[in-house]
CHARMM-style PDB file with segment names, atoms N, HN, CA, C and O in Angstrom:
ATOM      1  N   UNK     1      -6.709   9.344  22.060  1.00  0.00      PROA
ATOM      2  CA  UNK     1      -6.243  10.022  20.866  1.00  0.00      PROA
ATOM      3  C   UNK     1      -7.435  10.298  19.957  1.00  0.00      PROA
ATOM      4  O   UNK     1      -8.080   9.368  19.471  1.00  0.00      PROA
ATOM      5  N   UNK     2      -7.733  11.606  19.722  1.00  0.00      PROA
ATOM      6  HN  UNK     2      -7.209  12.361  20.116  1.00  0.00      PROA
ATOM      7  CA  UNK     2      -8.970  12.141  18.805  1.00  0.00      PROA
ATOM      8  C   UNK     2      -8.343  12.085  17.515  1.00  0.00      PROA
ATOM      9  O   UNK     2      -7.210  12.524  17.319  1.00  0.00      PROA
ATOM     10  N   UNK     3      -9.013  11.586  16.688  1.00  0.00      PROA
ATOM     11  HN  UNK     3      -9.934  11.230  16.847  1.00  0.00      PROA
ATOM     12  CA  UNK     3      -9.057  11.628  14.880  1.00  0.00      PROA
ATOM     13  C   UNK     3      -7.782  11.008  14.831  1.00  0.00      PROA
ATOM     14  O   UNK     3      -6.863  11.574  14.239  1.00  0.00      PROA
ATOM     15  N   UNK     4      -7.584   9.675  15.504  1.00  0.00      PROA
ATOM     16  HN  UNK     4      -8.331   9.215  15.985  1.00  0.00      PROA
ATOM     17  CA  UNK     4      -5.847   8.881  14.596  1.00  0.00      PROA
ATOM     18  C   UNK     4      -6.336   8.057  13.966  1.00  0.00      PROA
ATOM     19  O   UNK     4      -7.021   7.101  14.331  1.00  0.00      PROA
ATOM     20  N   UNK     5      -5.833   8.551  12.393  1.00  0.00      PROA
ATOM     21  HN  UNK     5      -5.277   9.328  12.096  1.00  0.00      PROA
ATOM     22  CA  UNK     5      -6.353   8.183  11.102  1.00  0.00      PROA
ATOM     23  C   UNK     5      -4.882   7.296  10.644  1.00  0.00      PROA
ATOM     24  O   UNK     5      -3.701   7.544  10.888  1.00  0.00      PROA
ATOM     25  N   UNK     6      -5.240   6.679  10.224  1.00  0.00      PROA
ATOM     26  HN  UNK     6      -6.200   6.478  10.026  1.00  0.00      PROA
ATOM     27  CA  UNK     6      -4.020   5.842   9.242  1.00  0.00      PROA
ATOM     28  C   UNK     6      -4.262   5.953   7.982  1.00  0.00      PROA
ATOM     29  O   UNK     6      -5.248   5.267   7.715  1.00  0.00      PROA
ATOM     30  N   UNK     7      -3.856   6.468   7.090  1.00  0.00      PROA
ATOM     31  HN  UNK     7      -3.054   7.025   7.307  1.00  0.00      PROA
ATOM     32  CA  UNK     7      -4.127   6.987   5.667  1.00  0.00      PROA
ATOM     33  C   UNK     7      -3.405   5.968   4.234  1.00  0.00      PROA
ATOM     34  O   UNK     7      -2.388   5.391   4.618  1.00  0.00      PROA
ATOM     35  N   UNK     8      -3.563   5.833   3.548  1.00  0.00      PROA
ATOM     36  HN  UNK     8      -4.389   6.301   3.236  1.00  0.00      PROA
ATOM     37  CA  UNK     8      -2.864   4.931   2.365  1.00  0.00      PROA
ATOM     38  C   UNK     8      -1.786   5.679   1.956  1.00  0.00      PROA
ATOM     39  O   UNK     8      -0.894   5.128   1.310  1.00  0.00      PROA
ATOM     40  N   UNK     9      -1.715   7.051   2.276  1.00  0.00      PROA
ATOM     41  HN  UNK     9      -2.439   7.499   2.800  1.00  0.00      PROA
ATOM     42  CA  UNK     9      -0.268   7.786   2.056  1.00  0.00      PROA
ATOM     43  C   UNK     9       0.766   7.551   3.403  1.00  0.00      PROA
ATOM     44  O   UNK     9       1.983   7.403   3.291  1.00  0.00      PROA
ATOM     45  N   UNK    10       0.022   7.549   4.694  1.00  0.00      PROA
ATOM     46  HN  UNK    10      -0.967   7.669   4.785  1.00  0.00      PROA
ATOM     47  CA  UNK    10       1.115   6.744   6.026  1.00  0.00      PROA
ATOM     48  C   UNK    10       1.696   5.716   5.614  1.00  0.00      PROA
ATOM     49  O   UNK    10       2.882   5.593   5.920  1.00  0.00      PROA
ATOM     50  N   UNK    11       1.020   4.623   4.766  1.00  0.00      PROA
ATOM     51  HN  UNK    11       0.056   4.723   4.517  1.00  0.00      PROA
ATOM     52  CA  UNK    11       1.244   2.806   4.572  1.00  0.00      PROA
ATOM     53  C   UNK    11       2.609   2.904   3.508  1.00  0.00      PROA
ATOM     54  O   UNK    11       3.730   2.461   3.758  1.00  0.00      PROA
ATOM     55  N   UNK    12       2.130   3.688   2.125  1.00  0.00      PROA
ATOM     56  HN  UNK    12       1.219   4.047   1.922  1.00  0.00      PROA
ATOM     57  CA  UNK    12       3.156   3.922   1.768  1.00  0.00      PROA
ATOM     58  C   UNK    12       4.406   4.137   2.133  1.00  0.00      PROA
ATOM     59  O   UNK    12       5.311   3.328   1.930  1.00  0.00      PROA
ATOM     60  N   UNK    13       4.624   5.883   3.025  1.00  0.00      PROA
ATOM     61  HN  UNK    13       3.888   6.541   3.190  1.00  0.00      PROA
ATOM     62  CA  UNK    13       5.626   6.270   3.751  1.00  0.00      PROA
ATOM     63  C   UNK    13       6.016   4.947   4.687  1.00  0.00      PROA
ATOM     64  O   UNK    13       7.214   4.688   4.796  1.00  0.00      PROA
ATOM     65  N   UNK    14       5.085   4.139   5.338  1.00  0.00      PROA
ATOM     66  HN  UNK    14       4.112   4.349   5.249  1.00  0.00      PROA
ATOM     67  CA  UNK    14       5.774   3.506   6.404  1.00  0.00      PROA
ATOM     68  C   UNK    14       6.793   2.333   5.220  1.00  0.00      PROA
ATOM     69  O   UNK    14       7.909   1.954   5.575  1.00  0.00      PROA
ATOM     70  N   UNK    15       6.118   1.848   3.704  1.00  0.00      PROA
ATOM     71  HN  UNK    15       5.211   2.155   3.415  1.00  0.00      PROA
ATOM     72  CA  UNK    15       6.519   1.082   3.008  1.00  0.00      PROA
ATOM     73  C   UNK    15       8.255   1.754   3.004  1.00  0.00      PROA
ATOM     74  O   UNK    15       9.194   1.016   3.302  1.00  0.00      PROA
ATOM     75  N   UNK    16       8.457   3.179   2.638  1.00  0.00      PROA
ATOM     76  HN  UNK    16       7.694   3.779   2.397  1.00  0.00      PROA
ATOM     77  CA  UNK    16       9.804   3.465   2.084  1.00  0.00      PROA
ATOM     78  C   UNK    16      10.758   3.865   3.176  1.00  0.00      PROA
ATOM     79  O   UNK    16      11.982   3.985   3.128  1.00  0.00      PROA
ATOM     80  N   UNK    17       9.912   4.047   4.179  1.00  0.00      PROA
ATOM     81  HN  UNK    17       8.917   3.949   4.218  1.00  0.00      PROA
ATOM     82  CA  UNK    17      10.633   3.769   5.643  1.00  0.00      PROA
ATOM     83  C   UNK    17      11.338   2.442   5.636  1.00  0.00      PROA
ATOM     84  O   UNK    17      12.533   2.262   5.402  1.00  0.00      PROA
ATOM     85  N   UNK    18      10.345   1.457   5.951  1.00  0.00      PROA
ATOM     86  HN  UNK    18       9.374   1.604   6.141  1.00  0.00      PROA
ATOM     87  CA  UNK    18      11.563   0.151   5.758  1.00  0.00      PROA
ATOM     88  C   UNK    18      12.598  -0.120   4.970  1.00  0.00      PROA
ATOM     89  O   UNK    18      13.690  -0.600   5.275  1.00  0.00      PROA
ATOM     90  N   UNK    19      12.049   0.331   3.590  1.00  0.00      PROA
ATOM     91  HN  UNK    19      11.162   0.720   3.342  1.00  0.00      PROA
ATOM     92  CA  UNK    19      13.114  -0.032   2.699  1.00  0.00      PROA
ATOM     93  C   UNK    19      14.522   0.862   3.065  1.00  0.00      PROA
ATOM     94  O   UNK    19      15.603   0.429   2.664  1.00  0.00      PROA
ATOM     95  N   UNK    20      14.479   1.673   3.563  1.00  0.00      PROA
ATOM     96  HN  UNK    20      13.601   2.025   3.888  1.00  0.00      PROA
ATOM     97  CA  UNK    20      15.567   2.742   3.803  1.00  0.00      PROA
ATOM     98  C   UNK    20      16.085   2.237   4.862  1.00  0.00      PROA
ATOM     99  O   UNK    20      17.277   1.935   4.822  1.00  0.00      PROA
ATOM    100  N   UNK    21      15.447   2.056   5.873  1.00  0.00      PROA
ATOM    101  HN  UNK    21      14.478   2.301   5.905  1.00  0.00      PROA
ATOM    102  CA  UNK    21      15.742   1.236   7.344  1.00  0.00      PROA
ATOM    103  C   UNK    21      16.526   0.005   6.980  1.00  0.00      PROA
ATOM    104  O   UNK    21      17.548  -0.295   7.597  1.00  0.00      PROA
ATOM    105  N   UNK    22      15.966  -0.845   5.793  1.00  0.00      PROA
ATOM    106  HN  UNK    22      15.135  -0.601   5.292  1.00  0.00      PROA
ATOM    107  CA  UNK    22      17.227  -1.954   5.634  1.00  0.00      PROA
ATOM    108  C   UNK    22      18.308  -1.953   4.583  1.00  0.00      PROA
ATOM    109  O   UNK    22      19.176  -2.826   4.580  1.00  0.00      PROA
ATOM    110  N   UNK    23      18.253  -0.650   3.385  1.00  0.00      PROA
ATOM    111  HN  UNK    23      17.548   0.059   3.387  1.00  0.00      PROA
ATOM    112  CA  UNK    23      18.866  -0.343   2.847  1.00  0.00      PROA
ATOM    113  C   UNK    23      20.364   0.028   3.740  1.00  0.00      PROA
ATOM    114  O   UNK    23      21.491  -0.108   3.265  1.00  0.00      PROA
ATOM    115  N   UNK    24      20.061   0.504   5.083  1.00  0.00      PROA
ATOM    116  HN  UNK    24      19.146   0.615   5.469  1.00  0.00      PROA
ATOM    117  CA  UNK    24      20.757   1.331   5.693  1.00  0.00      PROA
ATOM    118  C   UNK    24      21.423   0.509   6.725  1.00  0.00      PROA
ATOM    119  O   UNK    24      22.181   0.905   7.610  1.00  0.00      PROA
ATOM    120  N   UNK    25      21.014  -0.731   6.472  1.00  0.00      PROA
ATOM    121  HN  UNK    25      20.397  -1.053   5.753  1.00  0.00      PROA
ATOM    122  CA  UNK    25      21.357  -1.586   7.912  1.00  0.00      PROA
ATOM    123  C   UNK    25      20.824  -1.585   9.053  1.00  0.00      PROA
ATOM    124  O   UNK    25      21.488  -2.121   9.940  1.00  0.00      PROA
ATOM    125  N   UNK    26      19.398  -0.967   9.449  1.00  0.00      PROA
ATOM    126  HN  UNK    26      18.859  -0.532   8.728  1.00  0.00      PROA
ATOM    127  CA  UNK    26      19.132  -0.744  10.610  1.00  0.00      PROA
ATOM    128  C   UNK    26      18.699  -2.131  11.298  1.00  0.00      PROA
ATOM    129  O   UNK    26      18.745  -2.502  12.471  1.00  0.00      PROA
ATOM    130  N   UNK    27      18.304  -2.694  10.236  1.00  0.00      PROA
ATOM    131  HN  UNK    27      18.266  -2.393   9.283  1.00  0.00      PROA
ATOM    132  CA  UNK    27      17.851  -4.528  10.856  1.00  0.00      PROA
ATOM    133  C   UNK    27      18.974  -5.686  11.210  1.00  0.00      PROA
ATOM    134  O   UNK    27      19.793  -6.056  10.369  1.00  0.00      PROA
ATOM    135  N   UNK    28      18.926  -6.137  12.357  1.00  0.00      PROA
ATOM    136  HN  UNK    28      18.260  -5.836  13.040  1.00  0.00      PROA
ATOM    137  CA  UNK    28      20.253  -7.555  12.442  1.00  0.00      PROA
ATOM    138  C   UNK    28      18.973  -8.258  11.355  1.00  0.00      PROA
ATOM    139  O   UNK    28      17.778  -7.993  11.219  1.00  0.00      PROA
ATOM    140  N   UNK    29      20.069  -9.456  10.573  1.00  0.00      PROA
ATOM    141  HN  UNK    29      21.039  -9.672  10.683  1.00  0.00      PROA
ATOM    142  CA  UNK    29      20.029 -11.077  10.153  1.00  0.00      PROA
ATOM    143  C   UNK    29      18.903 -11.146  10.624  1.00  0.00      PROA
ATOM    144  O   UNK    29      17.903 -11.103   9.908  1.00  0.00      PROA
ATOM    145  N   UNK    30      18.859 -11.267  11.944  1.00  0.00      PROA
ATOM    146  HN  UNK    30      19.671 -11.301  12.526  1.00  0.00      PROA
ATOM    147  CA  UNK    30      17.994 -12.190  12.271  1.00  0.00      PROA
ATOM    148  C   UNK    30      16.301 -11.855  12.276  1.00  0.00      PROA
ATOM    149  O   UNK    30      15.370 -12.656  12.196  1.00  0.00      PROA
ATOM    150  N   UNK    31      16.278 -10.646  12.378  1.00  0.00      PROA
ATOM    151  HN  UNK    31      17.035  -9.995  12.443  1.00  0.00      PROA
ATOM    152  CA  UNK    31      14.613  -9.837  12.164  1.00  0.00      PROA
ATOM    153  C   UNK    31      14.194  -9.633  10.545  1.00  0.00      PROA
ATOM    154  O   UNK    31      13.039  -9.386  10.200  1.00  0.00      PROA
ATOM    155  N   UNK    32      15.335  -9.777   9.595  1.00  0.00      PROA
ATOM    156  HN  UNK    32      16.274  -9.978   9.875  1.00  0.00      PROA
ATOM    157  CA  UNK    32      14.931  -9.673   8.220  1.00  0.00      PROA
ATOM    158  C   UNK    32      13.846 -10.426   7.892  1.00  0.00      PROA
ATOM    159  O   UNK    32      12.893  -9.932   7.290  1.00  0.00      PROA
ATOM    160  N   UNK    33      13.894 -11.754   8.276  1.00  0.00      PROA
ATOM    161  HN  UNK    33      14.669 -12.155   8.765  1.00  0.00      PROA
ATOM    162  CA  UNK    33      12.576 -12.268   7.572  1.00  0.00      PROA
ATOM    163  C   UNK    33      10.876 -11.610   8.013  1.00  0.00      PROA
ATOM    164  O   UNK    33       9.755 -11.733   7.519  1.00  0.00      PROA
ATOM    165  N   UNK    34      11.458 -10.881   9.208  1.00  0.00      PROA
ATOM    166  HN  UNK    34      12.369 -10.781   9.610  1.00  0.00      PROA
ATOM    167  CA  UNK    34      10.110 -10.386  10.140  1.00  0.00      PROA
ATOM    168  C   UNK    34       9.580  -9.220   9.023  1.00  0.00      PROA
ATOM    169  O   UNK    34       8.546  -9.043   8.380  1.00  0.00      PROA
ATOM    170  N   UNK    35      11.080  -8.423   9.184  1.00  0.00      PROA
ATOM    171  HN  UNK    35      11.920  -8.566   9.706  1.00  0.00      PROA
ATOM    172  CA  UNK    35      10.701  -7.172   8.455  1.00  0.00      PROA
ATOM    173  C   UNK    35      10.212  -7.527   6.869  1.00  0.00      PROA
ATOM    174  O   UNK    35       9.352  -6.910   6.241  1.00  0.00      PROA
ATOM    175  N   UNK    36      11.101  -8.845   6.335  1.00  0.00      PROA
ATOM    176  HN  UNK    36      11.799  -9.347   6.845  1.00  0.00      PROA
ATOM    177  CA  UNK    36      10.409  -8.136   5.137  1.00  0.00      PROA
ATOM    178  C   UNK    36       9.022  -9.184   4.873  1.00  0.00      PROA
ATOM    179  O   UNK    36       8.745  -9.171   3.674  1.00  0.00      PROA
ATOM    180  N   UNK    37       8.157 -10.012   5.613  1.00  0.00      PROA
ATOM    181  HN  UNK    37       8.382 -10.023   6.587  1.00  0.00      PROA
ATOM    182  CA  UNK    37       6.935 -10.572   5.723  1.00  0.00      PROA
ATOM    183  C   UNK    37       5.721  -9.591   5.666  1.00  0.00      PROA
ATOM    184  O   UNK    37       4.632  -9.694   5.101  1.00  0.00      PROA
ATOM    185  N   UNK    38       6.523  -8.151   6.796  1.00  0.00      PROA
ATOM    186  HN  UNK    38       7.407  -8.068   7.255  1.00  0.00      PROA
ATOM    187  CA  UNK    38       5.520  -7.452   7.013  1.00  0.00      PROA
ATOM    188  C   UNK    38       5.920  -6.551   5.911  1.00  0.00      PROA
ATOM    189  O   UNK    38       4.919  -6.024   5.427  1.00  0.00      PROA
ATOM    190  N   UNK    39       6.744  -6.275   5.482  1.00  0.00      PROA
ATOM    191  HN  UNK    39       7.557  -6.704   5.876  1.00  0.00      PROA
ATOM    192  CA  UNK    39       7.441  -5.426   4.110  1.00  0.00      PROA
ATOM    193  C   UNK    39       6.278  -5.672   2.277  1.00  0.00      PROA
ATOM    194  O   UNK    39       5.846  -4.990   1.348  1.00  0.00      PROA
ATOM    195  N   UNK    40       6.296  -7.081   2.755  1.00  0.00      PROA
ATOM    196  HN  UNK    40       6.647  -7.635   3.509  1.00  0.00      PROA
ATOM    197  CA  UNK    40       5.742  -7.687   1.647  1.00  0.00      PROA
ATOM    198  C   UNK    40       4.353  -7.777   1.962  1.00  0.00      PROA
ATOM    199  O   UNK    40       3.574  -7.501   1.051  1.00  0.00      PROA
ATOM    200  N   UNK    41       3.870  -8.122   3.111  1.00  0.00      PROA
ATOM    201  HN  UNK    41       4.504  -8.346   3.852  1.00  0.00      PROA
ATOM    202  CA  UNK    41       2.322  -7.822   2.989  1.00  0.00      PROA
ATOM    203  C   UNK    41       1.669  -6.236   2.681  1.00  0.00      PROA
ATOM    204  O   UNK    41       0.729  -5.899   1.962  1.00  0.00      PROA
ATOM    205  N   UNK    42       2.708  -5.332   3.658  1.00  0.00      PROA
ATOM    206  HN  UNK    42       3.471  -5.606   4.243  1.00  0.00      PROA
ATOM    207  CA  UNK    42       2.247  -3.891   2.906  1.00  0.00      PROA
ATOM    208  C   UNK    42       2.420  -3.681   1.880  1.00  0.00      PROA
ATOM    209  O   UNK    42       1.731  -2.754   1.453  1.00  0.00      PROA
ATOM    210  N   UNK    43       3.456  -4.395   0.786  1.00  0.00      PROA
ATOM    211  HN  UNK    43       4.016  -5.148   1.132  1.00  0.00      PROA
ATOM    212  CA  UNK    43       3.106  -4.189  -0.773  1.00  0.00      PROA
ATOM    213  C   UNK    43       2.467  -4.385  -0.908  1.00  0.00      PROA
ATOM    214  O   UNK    43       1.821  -3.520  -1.499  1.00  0.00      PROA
ATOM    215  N   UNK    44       1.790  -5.563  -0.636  1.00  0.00      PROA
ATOM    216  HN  UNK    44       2.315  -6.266  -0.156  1.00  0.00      PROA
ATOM    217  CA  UNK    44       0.699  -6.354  -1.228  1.00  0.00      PROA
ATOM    218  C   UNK    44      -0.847  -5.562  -1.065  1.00  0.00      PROA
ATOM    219  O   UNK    44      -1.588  -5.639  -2.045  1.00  0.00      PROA
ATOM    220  N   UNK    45      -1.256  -4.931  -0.049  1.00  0.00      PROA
ATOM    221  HN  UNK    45      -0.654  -4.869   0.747  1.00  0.00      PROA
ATOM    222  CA  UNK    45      -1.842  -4.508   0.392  1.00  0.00      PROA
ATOM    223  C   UNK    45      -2.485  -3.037  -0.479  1.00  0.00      PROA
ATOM    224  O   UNK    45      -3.633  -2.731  -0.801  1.00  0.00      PROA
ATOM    225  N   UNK    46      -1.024  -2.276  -0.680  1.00  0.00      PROA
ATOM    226  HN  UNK    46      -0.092  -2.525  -0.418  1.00  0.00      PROA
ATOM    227  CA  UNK    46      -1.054  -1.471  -1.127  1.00  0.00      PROA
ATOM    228  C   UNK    46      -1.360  -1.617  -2.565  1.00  0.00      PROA
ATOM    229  O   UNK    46      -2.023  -0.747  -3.129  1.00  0.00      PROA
ATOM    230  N   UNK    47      -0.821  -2.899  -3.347  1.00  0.00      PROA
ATOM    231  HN  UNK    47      -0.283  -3.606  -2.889  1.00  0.00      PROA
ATOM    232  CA  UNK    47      -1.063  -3.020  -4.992  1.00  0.00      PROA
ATOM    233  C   UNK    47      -2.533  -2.953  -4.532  1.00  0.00      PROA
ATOM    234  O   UNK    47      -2.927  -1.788  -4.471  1.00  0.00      PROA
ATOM    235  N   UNK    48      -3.181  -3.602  -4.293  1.00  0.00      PROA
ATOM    236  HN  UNK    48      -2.861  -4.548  -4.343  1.00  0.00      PROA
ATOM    237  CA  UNK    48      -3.953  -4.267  -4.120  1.00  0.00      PROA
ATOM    238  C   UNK    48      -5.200  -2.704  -4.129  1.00  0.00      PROA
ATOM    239  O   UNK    48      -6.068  -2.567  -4.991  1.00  0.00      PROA
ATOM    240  N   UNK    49      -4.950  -1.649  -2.894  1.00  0.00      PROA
ATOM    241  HN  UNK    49      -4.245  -1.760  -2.194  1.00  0.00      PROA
ATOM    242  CA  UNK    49      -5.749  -0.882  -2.697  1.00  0.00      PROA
ATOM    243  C   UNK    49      -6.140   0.509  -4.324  1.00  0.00      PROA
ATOM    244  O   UNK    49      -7.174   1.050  -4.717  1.00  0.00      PROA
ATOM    245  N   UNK    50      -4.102   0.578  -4.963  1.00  0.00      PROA
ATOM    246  HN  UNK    50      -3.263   0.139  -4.644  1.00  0.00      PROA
ATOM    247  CA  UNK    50      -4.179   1.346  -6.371  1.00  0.00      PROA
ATOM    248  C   UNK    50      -5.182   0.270  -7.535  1.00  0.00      PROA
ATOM    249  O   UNK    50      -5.821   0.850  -8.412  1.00  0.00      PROA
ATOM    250  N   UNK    51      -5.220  -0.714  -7.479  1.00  0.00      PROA
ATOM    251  HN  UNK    51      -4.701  -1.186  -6.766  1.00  0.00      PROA
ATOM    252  CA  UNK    51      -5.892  -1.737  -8.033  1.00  0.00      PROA
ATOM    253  C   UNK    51      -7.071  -1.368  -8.218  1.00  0.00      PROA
ATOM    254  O   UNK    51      -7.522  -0.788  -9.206  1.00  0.00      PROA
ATOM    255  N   UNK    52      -7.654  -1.718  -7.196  1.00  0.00      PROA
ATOM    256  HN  UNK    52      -7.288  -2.189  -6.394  1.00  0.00      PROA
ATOM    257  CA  UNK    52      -9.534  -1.027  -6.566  1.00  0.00      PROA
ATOM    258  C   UNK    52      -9.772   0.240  -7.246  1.00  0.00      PROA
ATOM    259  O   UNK    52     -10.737   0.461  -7.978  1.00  0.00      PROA
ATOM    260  N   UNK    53      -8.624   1.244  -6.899  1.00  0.00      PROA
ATOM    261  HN  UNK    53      -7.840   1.064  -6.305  1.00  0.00      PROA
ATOM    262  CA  UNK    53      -8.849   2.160  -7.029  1.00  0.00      PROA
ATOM    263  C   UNK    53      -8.876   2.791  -8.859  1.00  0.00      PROA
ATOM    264  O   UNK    53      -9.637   3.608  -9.376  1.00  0.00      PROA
ATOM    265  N   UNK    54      -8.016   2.209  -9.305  1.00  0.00      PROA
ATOM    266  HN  UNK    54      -7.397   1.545  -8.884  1.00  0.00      PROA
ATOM    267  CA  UNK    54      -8.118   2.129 -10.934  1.00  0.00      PROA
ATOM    268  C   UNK    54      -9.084   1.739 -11.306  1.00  0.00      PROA
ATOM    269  O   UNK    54      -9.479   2.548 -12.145  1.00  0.00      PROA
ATOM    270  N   UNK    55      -9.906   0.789 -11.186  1.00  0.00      PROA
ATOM    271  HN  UNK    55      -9.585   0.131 -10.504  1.00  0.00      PROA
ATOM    272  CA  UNK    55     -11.248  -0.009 -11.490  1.00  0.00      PROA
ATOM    273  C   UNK    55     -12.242   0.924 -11.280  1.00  0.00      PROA
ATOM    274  O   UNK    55     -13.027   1.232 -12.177  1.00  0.00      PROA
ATOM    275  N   UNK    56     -12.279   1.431 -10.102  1.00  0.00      PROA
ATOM    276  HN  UNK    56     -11.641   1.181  -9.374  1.00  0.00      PROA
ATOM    277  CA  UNK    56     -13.436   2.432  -9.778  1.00  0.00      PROA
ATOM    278  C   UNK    56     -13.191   3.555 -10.378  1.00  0.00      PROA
ATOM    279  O   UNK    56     -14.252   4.175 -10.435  1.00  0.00      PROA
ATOM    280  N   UNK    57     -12.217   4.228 -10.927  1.00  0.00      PROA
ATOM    281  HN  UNK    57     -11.355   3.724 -10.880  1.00  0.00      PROA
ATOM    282  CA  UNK    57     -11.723   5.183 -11.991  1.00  0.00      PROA
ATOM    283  C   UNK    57     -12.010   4.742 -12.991  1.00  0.00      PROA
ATOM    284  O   UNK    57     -12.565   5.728 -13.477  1.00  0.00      PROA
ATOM    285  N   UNK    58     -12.093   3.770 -13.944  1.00  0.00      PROA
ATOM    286  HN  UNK    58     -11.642   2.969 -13.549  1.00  0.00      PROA
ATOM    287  CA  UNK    58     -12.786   3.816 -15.293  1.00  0.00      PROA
ATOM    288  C   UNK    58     -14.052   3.207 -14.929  1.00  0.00      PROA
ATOM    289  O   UNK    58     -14.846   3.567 -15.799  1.00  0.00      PROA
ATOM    290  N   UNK    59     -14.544   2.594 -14.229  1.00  0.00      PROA
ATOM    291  HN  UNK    59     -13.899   2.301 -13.523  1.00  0.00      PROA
ATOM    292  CA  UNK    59     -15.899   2.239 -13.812  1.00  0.00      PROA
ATOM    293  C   UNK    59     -16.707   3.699 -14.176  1.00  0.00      PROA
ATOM    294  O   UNK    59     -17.360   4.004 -15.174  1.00  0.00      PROA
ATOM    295  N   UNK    60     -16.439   4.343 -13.147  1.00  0.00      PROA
ATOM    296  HN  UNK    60     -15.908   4.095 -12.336  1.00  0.00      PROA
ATOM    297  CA  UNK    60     -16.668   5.800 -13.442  1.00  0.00      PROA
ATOM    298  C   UNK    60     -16.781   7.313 -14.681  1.00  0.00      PROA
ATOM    299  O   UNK    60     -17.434   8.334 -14.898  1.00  0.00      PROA
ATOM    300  N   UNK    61     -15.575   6.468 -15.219  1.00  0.00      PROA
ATOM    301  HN  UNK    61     -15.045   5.639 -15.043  1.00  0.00      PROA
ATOM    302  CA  UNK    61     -15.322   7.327 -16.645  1.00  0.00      PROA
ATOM    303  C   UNK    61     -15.982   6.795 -18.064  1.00  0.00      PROA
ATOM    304  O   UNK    61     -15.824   7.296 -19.177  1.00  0.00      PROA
ATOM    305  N   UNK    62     -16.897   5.442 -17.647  1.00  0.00      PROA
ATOM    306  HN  UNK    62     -17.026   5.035 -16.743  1.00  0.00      PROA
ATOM    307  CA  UNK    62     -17.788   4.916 -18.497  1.00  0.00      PROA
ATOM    308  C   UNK    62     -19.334   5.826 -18.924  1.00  0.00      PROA
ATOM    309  O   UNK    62     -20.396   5.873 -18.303  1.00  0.00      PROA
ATOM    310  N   UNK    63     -19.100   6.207 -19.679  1.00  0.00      PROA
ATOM    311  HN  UNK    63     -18.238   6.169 -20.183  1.00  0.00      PROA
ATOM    312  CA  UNK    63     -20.683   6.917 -20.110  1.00  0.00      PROA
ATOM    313  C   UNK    63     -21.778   5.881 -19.500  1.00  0.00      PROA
ATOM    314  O   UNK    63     -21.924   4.665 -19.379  1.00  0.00      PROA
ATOM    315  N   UNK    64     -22.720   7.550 -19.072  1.00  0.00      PROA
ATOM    316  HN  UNK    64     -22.602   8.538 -19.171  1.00  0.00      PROA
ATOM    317  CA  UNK    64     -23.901   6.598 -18.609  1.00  0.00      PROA
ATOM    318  C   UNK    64     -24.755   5.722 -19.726  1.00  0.00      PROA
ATOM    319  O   UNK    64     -25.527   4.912 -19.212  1.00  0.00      PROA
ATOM    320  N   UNK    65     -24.739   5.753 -21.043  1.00  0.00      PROA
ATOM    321  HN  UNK    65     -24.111   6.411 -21.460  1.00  0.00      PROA
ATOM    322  CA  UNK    65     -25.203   4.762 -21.457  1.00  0.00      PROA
ATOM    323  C   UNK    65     -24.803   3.280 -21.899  1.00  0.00      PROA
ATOM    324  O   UNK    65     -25.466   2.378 -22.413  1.00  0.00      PROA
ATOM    325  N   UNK    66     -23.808   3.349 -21.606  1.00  0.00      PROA
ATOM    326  HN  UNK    66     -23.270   4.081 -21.189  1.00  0.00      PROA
ATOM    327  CA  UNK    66     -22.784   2.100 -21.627  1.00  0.00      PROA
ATOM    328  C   UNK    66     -22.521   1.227 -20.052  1.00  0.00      PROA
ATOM    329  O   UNK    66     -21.572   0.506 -19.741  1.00  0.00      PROA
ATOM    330  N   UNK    67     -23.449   1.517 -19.440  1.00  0.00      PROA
ATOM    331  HN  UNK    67     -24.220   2.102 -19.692  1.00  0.00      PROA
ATOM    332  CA  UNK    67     -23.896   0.970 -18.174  1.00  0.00      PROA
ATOM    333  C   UNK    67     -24.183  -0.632 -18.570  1.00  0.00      PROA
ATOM    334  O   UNK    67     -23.466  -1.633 -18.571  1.00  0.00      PROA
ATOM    335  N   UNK    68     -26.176  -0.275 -19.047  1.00  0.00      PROA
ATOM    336  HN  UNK    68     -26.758   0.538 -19.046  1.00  0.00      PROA
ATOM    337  CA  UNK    68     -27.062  -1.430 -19.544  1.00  0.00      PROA
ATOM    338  C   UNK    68     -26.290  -2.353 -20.806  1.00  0.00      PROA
ATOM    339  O   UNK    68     -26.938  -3.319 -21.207  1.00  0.00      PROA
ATOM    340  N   UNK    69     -25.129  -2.133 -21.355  1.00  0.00      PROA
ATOM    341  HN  UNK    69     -24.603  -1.348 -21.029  1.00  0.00      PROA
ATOM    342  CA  UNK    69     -24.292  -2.893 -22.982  1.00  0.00      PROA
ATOM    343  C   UNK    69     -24.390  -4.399 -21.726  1.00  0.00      PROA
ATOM    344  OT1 UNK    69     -23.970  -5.508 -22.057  1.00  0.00      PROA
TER     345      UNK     69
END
């Protein structure tokens, strides 16, 4: 497979996939804790990456002389 990219907009989509998938009943009892372990680490994952990404957005929007303060 040439150029299979996994993107932070796939992780998302795959995030509201699940939720719909168990909103909807697609999971027995018994895989819930599976699904939502891995449910909850892709939140986590994902706070985690808008996080970074906010930081490096005002990191950025800091005048260059307010670097050396």
């Amino acid at each position: 497979m040439e150029n299979a990219q996994l993107t932070i907009a796939d992780l998302a989509s795959l995030k509201q996939i699940i939720d719909a998938a168990c909103t909807r009943g697609a999971f027995r009892a018994a895989e819930m804790k599976s699904v939502g372990d891995v449910y909850e680490k892709l939140s986590a994952f994902l706070d985690a990456v808008v996080a970074q990404q906010k930081a490096q957005e005002a990191e950025q929007a800091q005048p260059q002389g307010d670097q050396n303060a």
